[in-house]
C-alpha positions as CSV (number, residue, x, y, z in Angstrom):
1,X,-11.7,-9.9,-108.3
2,X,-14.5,-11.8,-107.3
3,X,-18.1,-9.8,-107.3
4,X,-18.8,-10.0,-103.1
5,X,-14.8,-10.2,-102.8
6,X,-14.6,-6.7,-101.6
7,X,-17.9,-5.8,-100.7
8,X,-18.0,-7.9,-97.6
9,X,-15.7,-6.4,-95.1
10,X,-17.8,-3.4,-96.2
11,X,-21.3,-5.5,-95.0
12,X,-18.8,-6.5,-91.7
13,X,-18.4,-2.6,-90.8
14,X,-22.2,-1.7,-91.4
15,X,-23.9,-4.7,-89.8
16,X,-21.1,-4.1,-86.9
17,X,-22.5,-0.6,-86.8
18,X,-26.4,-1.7,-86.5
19,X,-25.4,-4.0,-83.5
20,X,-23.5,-1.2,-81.8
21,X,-26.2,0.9,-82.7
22,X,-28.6,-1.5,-81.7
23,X,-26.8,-2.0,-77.9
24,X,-26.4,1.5,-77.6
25,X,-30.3,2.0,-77.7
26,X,-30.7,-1.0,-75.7
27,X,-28.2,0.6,-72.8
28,X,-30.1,3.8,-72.9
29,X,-33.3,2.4,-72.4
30,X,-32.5,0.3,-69.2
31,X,-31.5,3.5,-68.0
32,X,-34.7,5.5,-67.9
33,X,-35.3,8.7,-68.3
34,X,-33.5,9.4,-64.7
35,X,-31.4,12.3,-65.1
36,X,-27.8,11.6,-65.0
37,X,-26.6,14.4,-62.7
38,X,-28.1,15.5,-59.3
39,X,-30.5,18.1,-59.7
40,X,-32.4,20.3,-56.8
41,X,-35.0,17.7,-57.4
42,X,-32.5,14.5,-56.7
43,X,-33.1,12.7,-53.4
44,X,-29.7,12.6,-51.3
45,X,-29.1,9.8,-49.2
46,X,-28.9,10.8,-45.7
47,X,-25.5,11.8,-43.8
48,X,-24.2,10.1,-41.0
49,X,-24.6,10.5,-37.5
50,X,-21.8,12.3,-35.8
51,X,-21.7,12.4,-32.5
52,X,-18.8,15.8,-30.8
53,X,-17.6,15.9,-27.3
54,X,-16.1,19.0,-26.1
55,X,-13.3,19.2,-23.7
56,X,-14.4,22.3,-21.2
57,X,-11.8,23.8,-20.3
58,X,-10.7,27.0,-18.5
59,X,-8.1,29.4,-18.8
60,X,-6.4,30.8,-15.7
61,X,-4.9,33.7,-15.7
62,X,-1.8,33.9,-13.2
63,X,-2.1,35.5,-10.1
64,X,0.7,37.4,-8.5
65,X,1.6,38.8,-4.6
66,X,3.9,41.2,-3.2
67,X,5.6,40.6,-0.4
68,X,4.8,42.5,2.1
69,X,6.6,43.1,6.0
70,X,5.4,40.2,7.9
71,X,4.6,37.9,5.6
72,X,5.9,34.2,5.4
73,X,5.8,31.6,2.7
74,X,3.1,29.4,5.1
75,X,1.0,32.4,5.4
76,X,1.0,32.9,1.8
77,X,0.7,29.5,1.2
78,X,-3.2,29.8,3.4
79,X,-4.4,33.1,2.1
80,X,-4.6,31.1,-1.3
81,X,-5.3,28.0,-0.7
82,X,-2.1,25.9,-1.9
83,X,1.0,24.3,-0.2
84,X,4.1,26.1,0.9
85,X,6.0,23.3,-1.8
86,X,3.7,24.3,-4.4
87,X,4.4,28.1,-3.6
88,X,8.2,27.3,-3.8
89,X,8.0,25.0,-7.4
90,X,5.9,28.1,-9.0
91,X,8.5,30.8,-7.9
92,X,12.1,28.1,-7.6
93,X,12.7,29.3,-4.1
94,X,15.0,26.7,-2.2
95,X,15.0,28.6,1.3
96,X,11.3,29.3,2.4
97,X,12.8,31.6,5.0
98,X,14.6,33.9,2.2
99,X,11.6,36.4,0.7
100,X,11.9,39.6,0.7
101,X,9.3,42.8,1.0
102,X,8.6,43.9,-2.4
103,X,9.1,40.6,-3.7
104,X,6.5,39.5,-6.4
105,X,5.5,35.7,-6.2
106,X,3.7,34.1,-9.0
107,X,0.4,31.9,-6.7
108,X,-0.4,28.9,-8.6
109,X,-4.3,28.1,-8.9
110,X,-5.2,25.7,-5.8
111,X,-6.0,22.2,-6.8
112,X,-9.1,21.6,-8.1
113,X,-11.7,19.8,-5.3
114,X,-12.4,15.9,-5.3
115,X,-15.3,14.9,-7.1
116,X,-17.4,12.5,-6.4
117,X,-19.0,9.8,-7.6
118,X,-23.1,10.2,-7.0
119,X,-25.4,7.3,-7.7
């Protein structure tokens, strides 16, 4: 075997190792001496702006009459402020002339009043 024969892939792995070594330093030291996690002391960039709109809303809670001697589904229908169809779809009554005394009615909330437009 020749004298540098097998001593040069040797001198290939070490010199290869200086270079590495040699980028590695070179990598580091672009790099500062900034910490490389977030710390108490790290500047966060700021959040967006979000911007919520809440539906109000309101809850009604039903609202019931008893028939009494006398009444009528048009008298009802005024007391509360609603129409004599609207009494009739909240309770499925067909004949407006057949309620009886004693009879509970379920009153749907009267509709809600125009608004208008100011400006």
């Amino acid at each position: 075997m020749a004298r540098g024969g097998p001593l040069v892939p040797r001198r290939l792995r070490v010199v290869a190792a200086f270079v590495a070594a040699a980028a590695l330093a070179h990598v580091l030291t672009a790099c500062g001496d900034e910490p490389v996690t977030p710390t108490r002391e790290t500047a966060l960039p700021p959040l967006p702006t979000v911007t919520t709109t809440i539906a109000v809303t309101t809850t009604v809670a039903p609202v019931f009459y008893v028939v009494a001697e006398g009444d009528n589904l048009g008298a009802i229908a005024q007391k509360f402020g609603i129409t004599v169809a609207d009494l009739m779809a909240a309770n499925a009554i067909a004949d407006p002339n057949r309620i009886e005394v004693g009879q509970q009615l379920v009153v749907p909330p009267p509709p809600a009043p125009p608004t208008s437009a100011t400006g």
